[in-house]
N, C-alpha and C positions, 0 to 999 in steps of 0.2 A: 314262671320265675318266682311269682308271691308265692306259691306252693312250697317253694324249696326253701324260701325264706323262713317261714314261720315253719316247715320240718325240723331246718337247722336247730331253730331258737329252741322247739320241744323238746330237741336230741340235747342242747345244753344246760338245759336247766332237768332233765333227768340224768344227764350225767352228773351234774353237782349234788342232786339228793342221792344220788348211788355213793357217792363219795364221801359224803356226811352219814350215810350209815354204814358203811365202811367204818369209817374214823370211830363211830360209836361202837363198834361188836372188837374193834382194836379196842379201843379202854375200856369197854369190860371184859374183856380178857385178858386185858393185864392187870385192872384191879380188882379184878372176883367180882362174883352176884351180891356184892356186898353194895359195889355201885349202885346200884339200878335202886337203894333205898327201901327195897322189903326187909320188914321188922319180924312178921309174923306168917305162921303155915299157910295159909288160906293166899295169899300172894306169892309164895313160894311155889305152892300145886296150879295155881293159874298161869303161871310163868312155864314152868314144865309142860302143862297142859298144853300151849300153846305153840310151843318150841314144838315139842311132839306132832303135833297136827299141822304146821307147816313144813317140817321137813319131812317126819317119814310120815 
């Protein structure tokens, strides 16, 4: 029964950080890559870079 408890507890507090990045990829797409506060190229191609290599 401790087993299921402390499964529970992991399953909810990974549900809450799924949910908080959720909520975050929601506002930056509705308020553009302007959010996330890159000014210059070099943060810009690290961003893509990265996007790029975790999804495809």
């Amino acid at each position: 029964m401790e087993l299921f408890k402390r499964n529970k507890a992991a399953t909810a507090v990974l549900a809450v950080l799924a949910c908080v990045g959720v909520g975050a990829w929601i506002y930056q797409l509705m308020g553009g890559l302007a959010v996330t506060g890159m000014s210059n190229g070099v943060s810009w191609g690290a961003y893509i870079t990265m996007f790029m290599f975790f999804v495809g």
